[in-house]
C-alpha positions as semicolon CSV with decimal commas, in nm:
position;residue;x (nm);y (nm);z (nm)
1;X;0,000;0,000;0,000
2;X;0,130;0,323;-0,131
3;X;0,173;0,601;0,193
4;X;-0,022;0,848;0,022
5;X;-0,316;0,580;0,061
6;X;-0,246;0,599;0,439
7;X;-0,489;0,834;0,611
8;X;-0,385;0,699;0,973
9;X;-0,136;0,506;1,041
10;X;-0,074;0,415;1,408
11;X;0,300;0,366;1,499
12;X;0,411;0,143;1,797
13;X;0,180;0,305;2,019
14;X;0,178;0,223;2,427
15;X;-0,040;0,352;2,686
16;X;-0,115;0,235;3,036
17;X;-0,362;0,358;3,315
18;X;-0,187;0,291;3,607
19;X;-0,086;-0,067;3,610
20;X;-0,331;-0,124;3,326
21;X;-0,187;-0,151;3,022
22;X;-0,455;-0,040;2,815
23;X;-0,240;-0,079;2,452
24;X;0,090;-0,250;2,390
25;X;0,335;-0,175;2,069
26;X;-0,048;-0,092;1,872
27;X;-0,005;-0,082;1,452
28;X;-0,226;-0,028;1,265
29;X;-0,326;0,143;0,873
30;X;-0,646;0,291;0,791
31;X;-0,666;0,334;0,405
32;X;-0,785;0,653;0,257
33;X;-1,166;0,644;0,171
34;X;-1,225;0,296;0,345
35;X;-1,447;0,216;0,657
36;X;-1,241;0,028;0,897
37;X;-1,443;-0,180;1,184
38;X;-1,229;-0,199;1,511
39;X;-1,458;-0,488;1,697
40;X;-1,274;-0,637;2,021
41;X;-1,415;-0,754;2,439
42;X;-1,427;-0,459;2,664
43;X;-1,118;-0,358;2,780
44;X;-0,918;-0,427;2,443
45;X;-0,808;-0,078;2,425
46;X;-1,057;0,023;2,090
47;X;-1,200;0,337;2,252
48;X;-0,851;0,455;2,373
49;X;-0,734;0,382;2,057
50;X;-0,945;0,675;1,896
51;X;-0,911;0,899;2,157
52;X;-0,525;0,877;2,123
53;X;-0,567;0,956;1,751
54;X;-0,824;1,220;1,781
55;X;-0,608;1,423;2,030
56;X;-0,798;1,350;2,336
57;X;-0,532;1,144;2,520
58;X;-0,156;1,149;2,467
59;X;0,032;0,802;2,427
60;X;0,329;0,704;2,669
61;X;0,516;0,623;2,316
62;X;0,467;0,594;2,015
63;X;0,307;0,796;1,694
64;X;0,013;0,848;1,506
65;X;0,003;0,996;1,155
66;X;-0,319;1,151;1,036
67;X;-0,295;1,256;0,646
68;X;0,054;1,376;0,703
69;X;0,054;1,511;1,064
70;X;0,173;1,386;1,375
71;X;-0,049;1,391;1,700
72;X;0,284;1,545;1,896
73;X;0,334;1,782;1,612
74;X;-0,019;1,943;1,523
75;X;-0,275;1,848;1,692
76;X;-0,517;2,117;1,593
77;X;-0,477;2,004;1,219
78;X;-0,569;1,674;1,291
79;X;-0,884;1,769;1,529
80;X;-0,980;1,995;1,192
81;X;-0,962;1,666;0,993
82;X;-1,192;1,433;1,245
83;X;-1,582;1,406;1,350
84;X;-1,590;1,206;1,617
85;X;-1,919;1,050;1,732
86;X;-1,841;0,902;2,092
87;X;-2,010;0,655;2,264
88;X;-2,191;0,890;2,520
89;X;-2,213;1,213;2,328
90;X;-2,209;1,537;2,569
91;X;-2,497;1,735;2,405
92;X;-2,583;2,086;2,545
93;X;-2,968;2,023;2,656
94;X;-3,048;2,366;2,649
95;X;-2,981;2,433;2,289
96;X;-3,209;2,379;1,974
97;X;-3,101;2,134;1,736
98;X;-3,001;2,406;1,479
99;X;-2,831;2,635;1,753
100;X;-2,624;2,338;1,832
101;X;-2,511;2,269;1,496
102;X;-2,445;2,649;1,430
103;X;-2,258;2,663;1,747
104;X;-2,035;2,363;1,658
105;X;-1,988;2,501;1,275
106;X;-1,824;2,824;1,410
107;X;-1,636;2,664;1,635
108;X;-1,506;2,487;1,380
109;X;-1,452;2,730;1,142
110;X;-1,695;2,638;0,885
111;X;-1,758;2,956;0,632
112;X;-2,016;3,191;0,758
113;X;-2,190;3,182;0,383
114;X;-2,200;2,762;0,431
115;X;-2,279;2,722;0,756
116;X;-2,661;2,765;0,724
117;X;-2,690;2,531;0,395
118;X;-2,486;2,325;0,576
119;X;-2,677;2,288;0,928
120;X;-2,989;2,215;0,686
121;X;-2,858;1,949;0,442
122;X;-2,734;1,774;0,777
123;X;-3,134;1,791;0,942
124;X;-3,223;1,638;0,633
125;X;-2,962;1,374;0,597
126;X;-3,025;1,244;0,957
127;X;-3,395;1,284;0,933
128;X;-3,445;1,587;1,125
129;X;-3,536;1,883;0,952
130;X;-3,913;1,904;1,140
131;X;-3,716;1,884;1,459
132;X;-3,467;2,218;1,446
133;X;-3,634;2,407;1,653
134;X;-3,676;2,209;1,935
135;X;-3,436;2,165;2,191
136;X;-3,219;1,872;2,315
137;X;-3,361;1,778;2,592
138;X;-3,656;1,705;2,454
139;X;-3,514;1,394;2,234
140;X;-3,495;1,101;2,271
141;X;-3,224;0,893;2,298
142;X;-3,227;0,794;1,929
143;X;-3,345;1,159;1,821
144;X;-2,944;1,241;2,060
145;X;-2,805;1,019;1,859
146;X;-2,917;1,151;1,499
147;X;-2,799;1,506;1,612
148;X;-2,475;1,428;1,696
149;X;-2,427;1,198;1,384
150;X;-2,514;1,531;1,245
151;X;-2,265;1,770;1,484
152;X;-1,997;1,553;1,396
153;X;-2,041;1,602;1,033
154;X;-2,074;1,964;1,051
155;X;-1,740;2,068;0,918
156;X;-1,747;1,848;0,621
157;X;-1,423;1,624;0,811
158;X;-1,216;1,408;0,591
159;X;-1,226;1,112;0,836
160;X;-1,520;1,024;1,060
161;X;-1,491;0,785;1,389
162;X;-1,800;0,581;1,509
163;X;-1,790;0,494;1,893
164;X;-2,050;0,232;1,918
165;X;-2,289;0,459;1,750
166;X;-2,621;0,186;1,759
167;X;-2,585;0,072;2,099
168;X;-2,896;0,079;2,291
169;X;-3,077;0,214;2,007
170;X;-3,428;0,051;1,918
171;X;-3,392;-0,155;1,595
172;X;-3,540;0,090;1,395
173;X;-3,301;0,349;1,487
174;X;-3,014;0,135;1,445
175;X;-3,117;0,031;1,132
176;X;-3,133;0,465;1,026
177;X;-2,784;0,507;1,214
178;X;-2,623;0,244;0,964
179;X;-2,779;0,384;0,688
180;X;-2,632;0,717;0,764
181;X;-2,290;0,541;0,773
182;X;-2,366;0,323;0,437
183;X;-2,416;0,653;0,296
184;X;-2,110;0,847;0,363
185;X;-1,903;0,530;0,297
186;X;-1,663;0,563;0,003
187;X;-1,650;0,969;0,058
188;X;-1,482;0,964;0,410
189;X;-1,255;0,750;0,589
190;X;-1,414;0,600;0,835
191;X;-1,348;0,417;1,192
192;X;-1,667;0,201;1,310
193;X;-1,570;0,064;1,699
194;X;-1,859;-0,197;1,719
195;X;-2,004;-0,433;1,966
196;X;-2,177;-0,595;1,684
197;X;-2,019;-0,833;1,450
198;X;-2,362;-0,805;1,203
199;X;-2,290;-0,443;1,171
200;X;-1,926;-0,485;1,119
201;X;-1,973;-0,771;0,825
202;X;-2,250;-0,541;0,685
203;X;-2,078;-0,220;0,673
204;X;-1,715;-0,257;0,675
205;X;-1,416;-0,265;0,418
206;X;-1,170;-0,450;0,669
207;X;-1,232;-0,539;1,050
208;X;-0,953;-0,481;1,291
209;X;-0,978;-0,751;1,606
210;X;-0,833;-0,580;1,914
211;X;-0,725;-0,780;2,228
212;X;-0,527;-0,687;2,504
213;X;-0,433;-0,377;2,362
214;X;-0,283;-0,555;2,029
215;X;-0,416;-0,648;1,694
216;X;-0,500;-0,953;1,715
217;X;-0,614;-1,015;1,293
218;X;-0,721;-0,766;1,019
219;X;-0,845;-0,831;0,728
220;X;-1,182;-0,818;0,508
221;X;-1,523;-0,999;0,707
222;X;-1,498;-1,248;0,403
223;X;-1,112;-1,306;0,434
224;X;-1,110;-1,329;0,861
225;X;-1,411;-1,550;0,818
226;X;-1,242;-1,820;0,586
227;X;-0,909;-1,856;0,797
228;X;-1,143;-1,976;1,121
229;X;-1,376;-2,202;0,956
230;X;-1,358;-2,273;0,611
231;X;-1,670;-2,249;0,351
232;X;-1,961;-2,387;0,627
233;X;-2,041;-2,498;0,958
234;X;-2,196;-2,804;1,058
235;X;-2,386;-2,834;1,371
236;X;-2,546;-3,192;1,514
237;X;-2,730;-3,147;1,863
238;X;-2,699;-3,530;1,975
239;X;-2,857;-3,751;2,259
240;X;-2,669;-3,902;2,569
241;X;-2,640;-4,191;2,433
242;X;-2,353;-4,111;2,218
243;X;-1,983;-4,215;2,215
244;X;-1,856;-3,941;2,183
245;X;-1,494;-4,017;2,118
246;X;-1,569;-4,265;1,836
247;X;-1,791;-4,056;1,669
248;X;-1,524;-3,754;1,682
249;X;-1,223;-4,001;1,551
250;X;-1,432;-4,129;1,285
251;X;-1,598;-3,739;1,173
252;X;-1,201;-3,639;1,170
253;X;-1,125;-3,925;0,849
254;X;-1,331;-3,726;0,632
255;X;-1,121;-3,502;0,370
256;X;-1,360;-3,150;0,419
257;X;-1,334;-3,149;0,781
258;X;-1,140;-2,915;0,964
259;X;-1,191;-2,897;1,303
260;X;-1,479;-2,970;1,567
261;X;-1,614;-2,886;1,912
262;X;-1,824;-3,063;2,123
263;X;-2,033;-2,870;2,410
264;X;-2,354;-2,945;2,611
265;X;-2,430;-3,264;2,390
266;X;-2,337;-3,018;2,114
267;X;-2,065;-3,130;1,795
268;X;-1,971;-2,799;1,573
269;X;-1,785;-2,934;1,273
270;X;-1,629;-2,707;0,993
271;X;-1,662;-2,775;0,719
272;X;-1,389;-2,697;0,378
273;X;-1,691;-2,782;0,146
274;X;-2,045;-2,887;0,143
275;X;-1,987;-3,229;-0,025
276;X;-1,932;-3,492;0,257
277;X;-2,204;-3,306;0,485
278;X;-2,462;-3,638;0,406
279;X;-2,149;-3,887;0,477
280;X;-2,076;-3,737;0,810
281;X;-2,464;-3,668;0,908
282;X;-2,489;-4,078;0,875
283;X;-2,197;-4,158;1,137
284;X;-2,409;-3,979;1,367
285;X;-2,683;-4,293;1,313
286;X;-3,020;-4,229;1,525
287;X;-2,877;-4,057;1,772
288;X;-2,967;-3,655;1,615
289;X;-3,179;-3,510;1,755
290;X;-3,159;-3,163;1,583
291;X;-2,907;-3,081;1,297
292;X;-2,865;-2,732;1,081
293;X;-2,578;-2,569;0,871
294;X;-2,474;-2,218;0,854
295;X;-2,206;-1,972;0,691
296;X;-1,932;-1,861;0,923
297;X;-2,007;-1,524;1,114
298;X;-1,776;-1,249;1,225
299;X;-1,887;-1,363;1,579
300;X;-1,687;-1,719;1,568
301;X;-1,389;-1,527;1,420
302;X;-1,413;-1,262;1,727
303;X;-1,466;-1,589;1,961
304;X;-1,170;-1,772;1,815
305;X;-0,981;-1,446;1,824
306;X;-1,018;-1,368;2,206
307;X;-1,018;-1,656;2,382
């Protein structure tokens, strides 16, 4: 990857709490233009991670690079270049909707000719033009979120960072949030920290998997998916009855198998192809009692990743 494709690249980047060591020697590219998922347990350092890079927190070594600029070297710059959506945005409850926006555009320094067009396109974008006038504490806590999608668009940033922007939203609200983001994708660079794997393998480009303050895997959903378990998984719920060990030693012979787990009377069995799945079904005999396949999820590679 050329450097000049490089919006952010994170250099060797430490930073402890305390005796916490919240992330250890952390590298890391984000592309220009693509929407990077950073999905990892609590605690894996993701939401340090972004505040590091948008200025918020210094590291205890290390570097970031944002388009060109260094977070030790010009900080400002960089803040100019972000819209950061955290996960519990501080909203001023007294303000309207459109007072908010205006306040944030000047503070930003958005063109006093642009701001007005701007605060209006952004109402509309989110879904909000009929609510302008009303203020903040009046909304809701998906209407809070929609504004501040909105705030941290304001002055037209070249990279946007999602902090678990859908949790505890209503389904329907979710759903709007992600469209939002589905939208801008291809015109921004984009960070999406995520509790959900669906979201991530829906929206992203490439998903980062943070543990422990490292990176643990990156890659595309389809590429991370394919190293864990192959093309398919194969679940057989069986009775007590079982022998368990002879059934496992005889499922392993066959070519397309790759690995298995057995839990609460449970065998998981991946699968490299589809075309033994009636061959290994029979070595179960009569004792299924429930059987179903599915393609490999995001959440077995964030599983297999974290344990």
């Amino acid at each position: 990857m050329d450097s000049e494709d490089v919006m952010i690249k994170i250099e060797s980047i430490n930073k402890s709490f305390g005796n916490i060591k919240a992330l250890d020697n952390l590298n890391l590219n984000i592309n220009r233009g693509e929407l990077l998922g950073i999905i990892g347990p609590n605690g894996a350092g993701k939401t340090t991670a972004i505040r590091l890079t948008c200025c918020i927190l210094k590291p205890d070594s290390g570097d970031i690079i944002v388009d060109g600029s260094s977070i030790h070297d010009d900080p400002i710059t960089i803040k100019s270049k972000i819209g950061y959506l955290p996960e519990e945005p501080n909203l001023y409850e007294r303000f309207k909707a459109r007072d908010l926006l205006r306040y944030f555009a000047e503070l930003y320094g958005v063109p006093k000719d642009k701001i007005e067009p701007r605060i209006e396109g952004l109402l509309d974008l989110v879904g909000m033009t009929d609510r302008g006038e009303d203020r903040i504490n009046t909304f809701s806590k998906g209407l809070r979120q929609r504004i501040s999608v909105a705030r941290a668009l304001i002055h037209d940033p070249d990279i946007i960072i999602f902090d678990e922007p859908t949790m505890g939203l209503d389904p329907a609200t979710a759903a709007s949030i992600r469209n939002f983001i589905r939208q801008l994708k291809g015109k921004k660079t984009i960070v999406l920290c995520t509790h959900y794997m669906e979201e991530a393998d829906l929206l992203c480009d490439r998903v980062a998997i943070l543990n422990k303050g490292k990176v643990r895997d990156v890659g595309t959903p389809d590429y991370l998916k394919s190293k864990i378990h192959g093309d398919v998984i194969l679940t057989v719920k069986t009775d007590s009855l079982l022998d368990q060990a002879s059934i496992k030693e005889q499922i392993m012979q066959f070519e397309s198998v790759g690995a298995t787990k057995f839990a609460d009377g449970t065998f998981s069995i991946s699968l490299n192809h589809r075309n033994e799945i009636k061959s290994i079904v029979d070595v179960f005999g009569s004792h299924i009692v429930a059987i179903n396949t599915q393609e490999p999820t995001l959440n077995d590679v964030f599983i297999h990743s974290v344990k």
